[in-house]
Every structure is written in C-alpha cells, then in structure tokens.
C-alpha positions in Angstrom: -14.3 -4.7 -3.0 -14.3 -1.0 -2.3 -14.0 0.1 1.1 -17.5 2.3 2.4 -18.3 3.3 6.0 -20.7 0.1 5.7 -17.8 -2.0 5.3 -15.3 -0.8 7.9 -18.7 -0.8 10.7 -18.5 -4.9 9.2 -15.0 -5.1 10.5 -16.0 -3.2 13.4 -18.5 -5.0 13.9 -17.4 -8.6 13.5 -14.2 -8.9 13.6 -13.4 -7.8 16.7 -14.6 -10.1 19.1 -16.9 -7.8 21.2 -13.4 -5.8 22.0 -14.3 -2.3 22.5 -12.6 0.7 20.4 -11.1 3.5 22.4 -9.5 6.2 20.7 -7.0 8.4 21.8 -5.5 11.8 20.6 -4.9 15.0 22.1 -7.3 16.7 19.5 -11.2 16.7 20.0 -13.7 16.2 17.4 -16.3 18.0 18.9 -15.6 21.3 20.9 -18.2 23.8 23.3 -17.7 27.3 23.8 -19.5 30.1 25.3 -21.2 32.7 22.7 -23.1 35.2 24.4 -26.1 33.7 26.5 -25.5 29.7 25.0 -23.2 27.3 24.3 -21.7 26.5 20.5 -20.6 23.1 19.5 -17.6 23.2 16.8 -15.3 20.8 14.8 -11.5 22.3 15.3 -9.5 22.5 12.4 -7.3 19.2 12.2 -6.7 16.8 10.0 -6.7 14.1 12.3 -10.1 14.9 13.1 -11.3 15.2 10.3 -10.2 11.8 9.0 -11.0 10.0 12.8 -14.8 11.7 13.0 -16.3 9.0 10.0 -14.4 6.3 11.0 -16.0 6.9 14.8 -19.1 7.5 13.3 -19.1 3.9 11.8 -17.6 1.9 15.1 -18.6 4.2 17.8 -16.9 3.3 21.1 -15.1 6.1 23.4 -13.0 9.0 22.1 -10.6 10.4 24.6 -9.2 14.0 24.3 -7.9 17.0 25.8 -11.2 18.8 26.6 -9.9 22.7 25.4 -13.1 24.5 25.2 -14.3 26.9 27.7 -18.1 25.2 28.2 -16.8 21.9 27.7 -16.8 21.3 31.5 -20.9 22.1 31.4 -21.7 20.0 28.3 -20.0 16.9 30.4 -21.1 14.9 33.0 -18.9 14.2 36.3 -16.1 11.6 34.1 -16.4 14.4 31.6 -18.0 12.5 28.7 -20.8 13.5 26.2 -22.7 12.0 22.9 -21.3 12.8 20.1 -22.1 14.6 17.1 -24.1 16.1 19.1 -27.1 16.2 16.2 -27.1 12.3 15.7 -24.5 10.7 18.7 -22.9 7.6 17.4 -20.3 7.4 19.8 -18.7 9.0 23.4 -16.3 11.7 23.8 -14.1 10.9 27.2 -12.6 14.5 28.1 -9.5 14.7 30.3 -8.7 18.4 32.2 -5.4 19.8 31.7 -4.3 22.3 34.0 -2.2 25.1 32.4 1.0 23.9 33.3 0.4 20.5 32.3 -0.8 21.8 28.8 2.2 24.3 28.9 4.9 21.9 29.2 3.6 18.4 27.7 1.9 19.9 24.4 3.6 23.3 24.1 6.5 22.3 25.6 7.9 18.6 24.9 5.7 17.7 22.2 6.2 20.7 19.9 8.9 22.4 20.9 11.3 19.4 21.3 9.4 16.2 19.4 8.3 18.5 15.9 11.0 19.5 15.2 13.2 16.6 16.3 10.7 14.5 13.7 10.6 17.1 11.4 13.5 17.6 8.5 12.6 21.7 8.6 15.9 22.7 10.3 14.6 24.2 13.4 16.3 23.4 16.2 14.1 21.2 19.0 14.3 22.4 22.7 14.7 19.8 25.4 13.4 21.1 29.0 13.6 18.3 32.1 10.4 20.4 33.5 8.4 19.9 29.8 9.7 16.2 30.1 8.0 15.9 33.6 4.6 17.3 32.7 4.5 15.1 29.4 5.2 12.2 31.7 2.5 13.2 33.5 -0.2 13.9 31.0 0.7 10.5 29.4 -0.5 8.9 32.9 -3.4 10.9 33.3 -4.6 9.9 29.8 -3.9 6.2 30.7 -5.9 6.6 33.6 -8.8 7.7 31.4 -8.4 4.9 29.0 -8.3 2.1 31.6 -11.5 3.6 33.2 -13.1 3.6 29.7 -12.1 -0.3 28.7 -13.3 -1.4 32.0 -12.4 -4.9 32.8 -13.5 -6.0 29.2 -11.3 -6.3 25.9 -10.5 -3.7 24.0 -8.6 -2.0 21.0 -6.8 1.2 21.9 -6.3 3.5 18.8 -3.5 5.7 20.4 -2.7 8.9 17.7 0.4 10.8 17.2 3.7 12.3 19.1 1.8 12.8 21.9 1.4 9.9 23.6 4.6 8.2 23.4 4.5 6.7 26.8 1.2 5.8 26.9 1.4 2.4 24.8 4.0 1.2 27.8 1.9 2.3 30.7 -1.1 0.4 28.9 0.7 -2.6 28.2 1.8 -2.8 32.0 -1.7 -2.4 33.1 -3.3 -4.8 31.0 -1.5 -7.0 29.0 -4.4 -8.3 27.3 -5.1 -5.2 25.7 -4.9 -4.7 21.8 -3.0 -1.1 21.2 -2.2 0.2 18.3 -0.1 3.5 17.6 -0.8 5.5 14.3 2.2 8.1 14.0 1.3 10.8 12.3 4.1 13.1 11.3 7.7 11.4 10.1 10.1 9.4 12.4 13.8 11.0 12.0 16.8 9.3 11.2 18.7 7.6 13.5 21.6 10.4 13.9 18.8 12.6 14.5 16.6 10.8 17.4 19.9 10.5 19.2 20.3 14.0 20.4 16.8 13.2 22.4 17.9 12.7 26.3 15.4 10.5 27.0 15.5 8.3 23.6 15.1 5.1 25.4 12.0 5.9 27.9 10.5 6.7 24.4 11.6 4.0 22.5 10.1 1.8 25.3 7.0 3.3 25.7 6.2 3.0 22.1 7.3 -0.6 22.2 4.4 -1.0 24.2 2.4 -1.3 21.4 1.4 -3.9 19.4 1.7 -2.7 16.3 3.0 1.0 15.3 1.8 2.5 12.0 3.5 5.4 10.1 2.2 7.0 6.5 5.4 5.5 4.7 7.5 2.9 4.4 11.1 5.0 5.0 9.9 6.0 8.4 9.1 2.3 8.9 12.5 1.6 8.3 14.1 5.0 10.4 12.0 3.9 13.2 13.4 0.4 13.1 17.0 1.3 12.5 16.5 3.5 15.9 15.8 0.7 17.5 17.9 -1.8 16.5 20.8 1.5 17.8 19.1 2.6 20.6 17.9 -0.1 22.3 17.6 -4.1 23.8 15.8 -5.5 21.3 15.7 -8.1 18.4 14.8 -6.1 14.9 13.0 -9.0 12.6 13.6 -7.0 8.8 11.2 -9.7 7.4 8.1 -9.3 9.6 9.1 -5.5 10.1 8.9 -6.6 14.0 10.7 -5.7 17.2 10.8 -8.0 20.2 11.6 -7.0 23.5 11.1 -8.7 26.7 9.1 -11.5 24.9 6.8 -8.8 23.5 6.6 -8.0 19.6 6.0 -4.9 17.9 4.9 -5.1 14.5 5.5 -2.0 12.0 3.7 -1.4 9.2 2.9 1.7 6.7 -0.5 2.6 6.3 -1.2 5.9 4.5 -4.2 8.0 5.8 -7.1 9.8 4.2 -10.2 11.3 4.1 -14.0 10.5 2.8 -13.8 12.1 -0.4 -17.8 11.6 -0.7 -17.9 14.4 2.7 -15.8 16.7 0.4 -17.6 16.4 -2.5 -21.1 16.8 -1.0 -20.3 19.5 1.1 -18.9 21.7 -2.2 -21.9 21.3 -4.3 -24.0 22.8 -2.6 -25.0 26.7 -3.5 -21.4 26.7 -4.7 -21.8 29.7 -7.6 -23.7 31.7 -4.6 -20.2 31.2 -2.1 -18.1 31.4 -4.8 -19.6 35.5 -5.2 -19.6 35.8 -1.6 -15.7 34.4 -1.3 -14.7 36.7 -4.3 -16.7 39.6 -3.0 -15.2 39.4 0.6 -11.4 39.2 -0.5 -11.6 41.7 -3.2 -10.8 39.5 -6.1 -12.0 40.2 -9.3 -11.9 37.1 -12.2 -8.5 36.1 -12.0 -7.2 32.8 -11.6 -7.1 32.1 -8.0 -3.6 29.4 -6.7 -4.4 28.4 -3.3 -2.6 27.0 -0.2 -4.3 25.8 3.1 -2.3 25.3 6.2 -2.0 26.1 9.9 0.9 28.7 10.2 3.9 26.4 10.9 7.7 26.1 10.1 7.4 22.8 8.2 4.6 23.6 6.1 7.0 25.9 3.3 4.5 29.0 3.4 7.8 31.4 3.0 8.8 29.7 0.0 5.2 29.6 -1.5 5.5 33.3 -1.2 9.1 33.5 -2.7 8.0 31.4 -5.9 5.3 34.0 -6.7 7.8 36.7 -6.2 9.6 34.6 -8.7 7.3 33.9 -10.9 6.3 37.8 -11.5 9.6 39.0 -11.8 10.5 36.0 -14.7 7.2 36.7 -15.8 5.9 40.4 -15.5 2.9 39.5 -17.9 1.2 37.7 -15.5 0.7 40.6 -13.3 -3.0 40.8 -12.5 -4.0 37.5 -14.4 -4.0 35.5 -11.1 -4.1 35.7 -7.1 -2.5 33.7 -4.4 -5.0 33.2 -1.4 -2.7 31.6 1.1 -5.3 30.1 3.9 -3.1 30.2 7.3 -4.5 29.3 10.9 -2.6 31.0 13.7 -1.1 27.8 15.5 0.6 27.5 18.6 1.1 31.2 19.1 2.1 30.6 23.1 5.4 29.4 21.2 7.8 32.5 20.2 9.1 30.7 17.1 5.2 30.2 15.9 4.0 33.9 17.2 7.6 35.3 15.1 6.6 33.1 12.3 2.9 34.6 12.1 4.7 38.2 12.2 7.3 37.2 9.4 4.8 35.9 6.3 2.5 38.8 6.8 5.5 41.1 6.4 6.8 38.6 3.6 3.4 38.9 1.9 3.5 42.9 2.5 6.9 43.2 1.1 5.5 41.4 -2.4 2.2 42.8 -2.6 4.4 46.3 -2.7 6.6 45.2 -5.0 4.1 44.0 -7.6 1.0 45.5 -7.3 -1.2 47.2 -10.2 -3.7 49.2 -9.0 -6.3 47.3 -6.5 -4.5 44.1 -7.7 -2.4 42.5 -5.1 -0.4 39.0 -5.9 -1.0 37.7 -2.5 -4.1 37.6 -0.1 -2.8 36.0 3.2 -5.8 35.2 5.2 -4.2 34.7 9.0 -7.5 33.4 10.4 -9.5 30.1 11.2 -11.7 29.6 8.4 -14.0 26.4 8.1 -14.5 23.4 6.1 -17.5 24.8 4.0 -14.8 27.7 3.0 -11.8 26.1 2.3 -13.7 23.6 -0.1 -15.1 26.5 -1.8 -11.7 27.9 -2.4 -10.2 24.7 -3.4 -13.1 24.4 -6.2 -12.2 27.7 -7.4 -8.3 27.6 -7.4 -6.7 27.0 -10.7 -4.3 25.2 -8.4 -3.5 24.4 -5.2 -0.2 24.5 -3.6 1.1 22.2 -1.0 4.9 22.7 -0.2 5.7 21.0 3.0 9.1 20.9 3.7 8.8 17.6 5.1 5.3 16.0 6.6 4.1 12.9 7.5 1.0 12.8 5.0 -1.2 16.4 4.4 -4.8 16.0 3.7 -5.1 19.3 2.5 -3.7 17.4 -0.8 -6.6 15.1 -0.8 -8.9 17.1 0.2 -8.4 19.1 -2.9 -9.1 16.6 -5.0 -11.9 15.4 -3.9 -13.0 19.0 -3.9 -12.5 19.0 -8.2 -16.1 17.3 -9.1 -15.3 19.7 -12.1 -12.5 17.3 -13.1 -10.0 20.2 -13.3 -7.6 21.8 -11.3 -3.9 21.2 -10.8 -2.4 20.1 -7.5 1.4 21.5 -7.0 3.0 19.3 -4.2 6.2 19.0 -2.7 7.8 15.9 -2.9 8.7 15.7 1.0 5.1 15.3 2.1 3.8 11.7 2.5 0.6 12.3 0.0 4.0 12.8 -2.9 4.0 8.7 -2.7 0.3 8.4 -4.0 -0.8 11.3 -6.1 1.7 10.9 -8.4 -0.4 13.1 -11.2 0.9 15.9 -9.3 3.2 18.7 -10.4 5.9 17.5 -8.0 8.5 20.0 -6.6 11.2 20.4 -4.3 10.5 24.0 -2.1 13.3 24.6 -1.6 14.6 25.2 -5.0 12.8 28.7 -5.6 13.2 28.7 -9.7 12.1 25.4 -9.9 9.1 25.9 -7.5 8.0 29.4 -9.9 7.9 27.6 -13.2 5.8 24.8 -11.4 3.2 27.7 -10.5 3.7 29.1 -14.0 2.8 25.4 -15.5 -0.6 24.8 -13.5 -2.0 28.5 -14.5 -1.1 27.8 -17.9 -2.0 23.9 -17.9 -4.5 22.6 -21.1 -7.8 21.8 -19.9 -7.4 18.2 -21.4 -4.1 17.7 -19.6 -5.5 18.7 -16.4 -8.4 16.7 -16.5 -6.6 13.7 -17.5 -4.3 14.2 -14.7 -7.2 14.8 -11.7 -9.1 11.8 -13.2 -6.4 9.7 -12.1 -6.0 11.6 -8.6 -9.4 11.1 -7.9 -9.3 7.9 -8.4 -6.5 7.2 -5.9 -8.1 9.4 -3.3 -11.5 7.2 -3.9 -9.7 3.9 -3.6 -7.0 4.9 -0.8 -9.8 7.1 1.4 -9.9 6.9 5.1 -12.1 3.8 5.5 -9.2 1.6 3.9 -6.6 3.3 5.9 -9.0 2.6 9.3 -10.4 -0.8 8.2 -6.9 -2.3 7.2 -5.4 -1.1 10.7 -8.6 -2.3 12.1 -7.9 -5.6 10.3 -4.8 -6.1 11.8 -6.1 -5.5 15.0 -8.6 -7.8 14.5 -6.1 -10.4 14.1 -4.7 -9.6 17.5 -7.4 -9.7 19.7 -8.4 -13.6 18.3 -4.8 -14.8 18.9 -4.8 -12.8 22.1 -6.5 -15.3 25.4 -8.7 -13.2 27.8 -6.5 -12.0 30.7 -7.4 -14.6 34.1 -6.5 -11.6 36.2 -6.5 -8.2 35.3 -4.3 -5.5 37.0 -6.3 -2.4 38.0 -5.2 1.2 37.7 -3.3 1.3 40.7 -0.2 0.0 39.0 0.0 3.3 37.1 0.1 5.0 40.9 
C-alpha cells in the first residue's frame, strides 16, 4: 500500500493515542516580513521545510521555530504563535525570540561553525568557542521551555530536527519522562576519531540519549553514531536492536531516508511551463543550448568549486562543445555573518569569472552563477529544462535537490549527475555516480549526460521516478511516526508530571 498524505493523517490520526505532535527545528515554514506599507508571508529556502510543511499539513499539531522575520513579532500573538499556511491553516507555528547574541553564538557559532564541519567529511576545520557553547546551551533551554508549554500536561510526540538541538532530547526527557521524542538527524554523524576532538562530547552524547529513538538518512551513520557511543560514554550498545541503554533508558537507532511529495513538484512545473521557460531563458541570456544545472545554498560541503573545475575540464578535453551547452549554477548566499561562507561566496564568483574568460565565444559564457534566492516555481522550471542536473556534495546527509529533480522530469528525460557521498547516492542508483573530487572523472560524467540517448535516459529516470514515488516524504514521516506510535502505547501516562521549573 502506497503511502499518501491520507495515509500518514491515518497514522496520525489513530495511532497515536490522542498524543499531540510538536515539531521542532530551528527553521520556519512560514516567514513575515515588512514590504512597503504590508506584511509578506514566505516559505524560506530549506529542504527541511520543504519536506516537514506536507507532513504538518496532514497531522497538524504545533511547529516550534526560530521566529527570523522582521514582522513576525506583529503576525503573532503574545506566546508568539500563528495559523499556518496562512491561506488554509492546518496547524500552529510556536515562535521563540532569539536575541542577536543568542542567534550569534548557538546557530552561527556552535552549530555551524563547530558541529558542520565536525559532522561534515569537507575538511574544514570546526571552531570550538566556550562562549558559542554557552549560548547553544542556552537556546536549547529556551526551546524546551517552548515545547513543554506547547504539550501542556497531556501526551505528546516531540519531532526534534537536526544539529541544533542536541541538548534538547535530555532536558525533555528530565522534564517529562512520559514524553515520546524522537530526533531526525539530518546531516552525517562523523566517525568516532572525529567526534573526539569535540570538548564537550559527552554533554552531547547525553542529551541526544535523551531520546527515544534517533533517526539518521543511512545506515553507516547509524553505526558511527553507535560506535561513539559505545567510546565515549556509560552505556550498553545492543548491535541487534541498534539500541543504547543508559541509566535504565533505551535509545533505539534506526535509518530512515527523507524525501519530498513528488506530486507538489510535479504540479507546480506544469503549469505555464513553455511561457517560464522564455521568461528564464530570456532573463539569463541563454540562447537554445543545453542547459546542466546545480541548486544549492553556497556552502563548503556542497562541491560547487569542483562543479566549476569539471566544466573547465570538460572544454578544455573537449573544445567542440563550446557554445552547445550552459552551466546555470543556482547558489543561495548562506550564512554570510561566517567569514569562511562570505570568502566562499567571493571565491566561486571569481572561479566562475576566471572560466567564463577563459572559454567564452562571443555572448556565450560556460557558466551563469546566479548568487541569489530564487524560489521554488524557478528552480523546478530550471530543473525541467536542464539536460542534467548536477549534485556533487562532498559529503551530505541526504540532498533533496536530487529528488526534487526527478520529480521535476514529467518529460521522462533528463540525467541526474550525483556524487556518491551524498545520502540520496544509496537510492537513486540510476544516477551517473561520481566522486568530486576526481576532476577527470567528474568532466566525462558531464560529457556523458549532454551526450546521453534519449532511450537511455528515459529508461534510467523511469526507474528514479519510481523510487522517489515509493520512498517520498509521507513513508519517511509515517514510518517514524510508526515507530512512535509504538512508544506512546507501551508508554503508561505519567501519575505526576514535573513542571518547567526543573529546567530553571
């Protein structure tokens, strides 16, 4: 039986015992902003949101968030919540304030400039700050404030998301034991060797042993996270359950692989798609040549360098494909309060300047590096367009832009060139796999997708759109949800529940 937003709200619905869903990321779904005399309501470009906003849709229940925007204060009432979508509310957005040092040194600082790249195999070297520490101690007990205001007294399921809430599971746990929390991780867990060089390995170990069950993309981070512990800290590792028990609690870890509603995609690109498609050309001065793609934010891990080094490649093994195709590289400014992200923004525009000199023919330019926010609509567009689209991560948890792709392709064509070290490598095998780092290697891949056979390519996506059908985000939220499910009936309603004060 397929899995359908009707069939996760069953689970929802059913299956967990009245138990409320709270939902917890740093990301929100839904963000307000001055412009001009009103107020504008947008979707930030994430993947988690992206793949979190159906499955909320389908449950409802709270959603608790950084509230970033500059009218998001107005839009809320006193406890900062508000209806969302805000055309047809199906659920509650619970915003927490940040001050600017709290969002300085718990998200700029420990979380990505010290937990990235600790997590991330990219080579950059994380940055460990006692005062960033602090502050993400302290946001991690301001969020679990929120959450145990949201749950009440009742039961509920707590659907924490990501590095940035490692503590939280623990503070949760000690407030209310009879709460069900899960932990979706979404970018890799390092090796052990790796997480050792982290001066406060055990406060996070603990916290995130706070939950009852911890979820990762892939079954090798399942096993690094486990081997941590079993190094790093009191506990008794179970290798047949995939559990960790410590102080008569268990942890269960499992792998379950997220993903999107391919039907969103695909109803989204349809519609006046010739129209865009003129607009899109028109606007980045490309004529009819085959278009590769890549979608990312601007980041270190995501290989946008060596994208641009395997067309510089490819033209220079293969001067005949001058002007026959463009490379429209998508890249969101991210992060830019960090230096490494503001340097790295500064680097691939001087990268892409440095090629486009080197090859270019007239008004024909190899590479279009669009260092802007675009939106959904766009990016769909382009991905129906691309001859290809090229996903190099140098190591990441999942990437949806992957899926997304595909579920873009109602055509049936297209090629998807993906690195092998991103967590989406384990599923769409029809890929043209590469490794990014091997420049040669990477060319010829981009020389094989604009010189693919029609029948070849549609025979490959056939077989990637199935996956992405089967695998989409309603099976990745419905089996966690499952799971869940199966904790809150073996779980007996708390005689006595501790009140917030014990976070104090």
């Amino acid at each position: 039986m397929p899995w359908t937003r009707e069939r996760l709200e069953d689970v929802a619905r059913n299956r967990l015992g009245g138990a409320k869903l709270v939902v917890v990321a740093n990301r929100e779904p839904y963000l307000h902003s001055f412009d001009g005399e009103g107020i504008r309501c947008t979707t930030p470009a994430s993947g988690l949101t992206t793949a979190l906003d159906p499955v909320m849709r389908a449950c409802g229940g709270t959603w608790v968030a950084h509230g970033s925007g500059d009218a998001d204060r107005v839009m809320s009432d006193e406890l900062g919540r508000v209806p969302v979508p805000p055309d047809q509310p199906a659920y509650t957005l619970r915003r927490v304030w940040l001050t600017k040092e709290e969002e300085q040194g718990y998200y700029y600082g420990f979380a990505n400039e010290a937990f990235w790249p600790l997590c991330h195999i990219a080579y950059a070297r994380p940055r460990f700050d006692s005062d960033d520490w602090a502050q993400y101690r302290a946001v991690n007990r301001k969020f679990a404030e929120a959450v145990l205001e949201e749950v009440e007294s009742g039961p509920a399921v707590v659907f924490v998301q990501d590095y940035h809430f490692a503590l939280l599971p623990r503070l949760l746990r000690d407030a209310r034991p009879d709460l069900v929390i899960v932990h979706f991780w979404h970018i890799p867990w390092p090796n052990r060797e790796a997480f050792r060089v982290c001066p406060w390995q055990d406060d996070i170990l603990d916290g995130l042993l706070g939950n009852d069950l911890l979820s990762f993309h892939v079954q090798d981070h399942c096993n690094n996270f486990l081997e941590t512990v079993d190094r790093g800290i009191e506990s008794r590792i179970d290798m047949e359950r995939f559990a960790v028990t410590r102080n008569g609690r268990t942890t269960l870890v499992q792998p379950h692989p997220i993903s999107i509603d391919p039907d969103v995609v695909a109803a989204s690109v349809e519609r006046n798609l010739d129209y865009e498609a003129r607009r899109l050309r028109n606007r980045l001065r490309i004529g009819n040549e085959k278009l590769l793609v890549g979608v990312d934010r601007v980041d270190y891990t995501k290989g946008i360098a060596e994208r641009f080094r395997a067309v510089d490649r490819l033209l220079q093994r293969h001067p005949d494909l001058k002007t026959t195709f463009t490379f429209v590289q998508v890249g969101a400014p991210s992060r830019v309060h960090i230096p490494a992200y503001r340097r790295l923004n500064e680097e691939l525009s001087e990268l892409a300047d440095e090629i486009n000199w080197r090859h270019a023919a007239g008004a024909w330019r190899p590479i279009v590096f669009l260092n802007e926010q675009c939106g959904a609509r766009q990016i769909y567009v382009l991905d129906r367009l691309a001859a290809a689209c090229v996903v190099s991560s140098l190591h990441d948890g999942m990437n949806l832009v992957a899926k997304e792709f595909v579920a873009a392709r109602t055509d049936g064509r297209g090629v998807l060139v993906l690195s092998r070290f991103a967590g989406a490598a384990r599923e769409l095998l029809d890929a043209v796999l590469i490794n990014p780092y091997a420049i040669d290697e990477f060319a010829e891949a981009l020389r094989l997708a604009l010189t693919m056979p029609d029948e070849e390519q549609e025979q490959r996506m056939a077989r990637l759109r199935q996956e992405v059908a089967t695998n989409n985000v309603y099976r990745w939220a419905g089996m966690l949800l499952s799971e869940a499910s199966k904790l809150v009936q073996a779980r007996p309603a708390a005689e006595s529940r501790p009140s917030i004060e014990i976070l104090a």
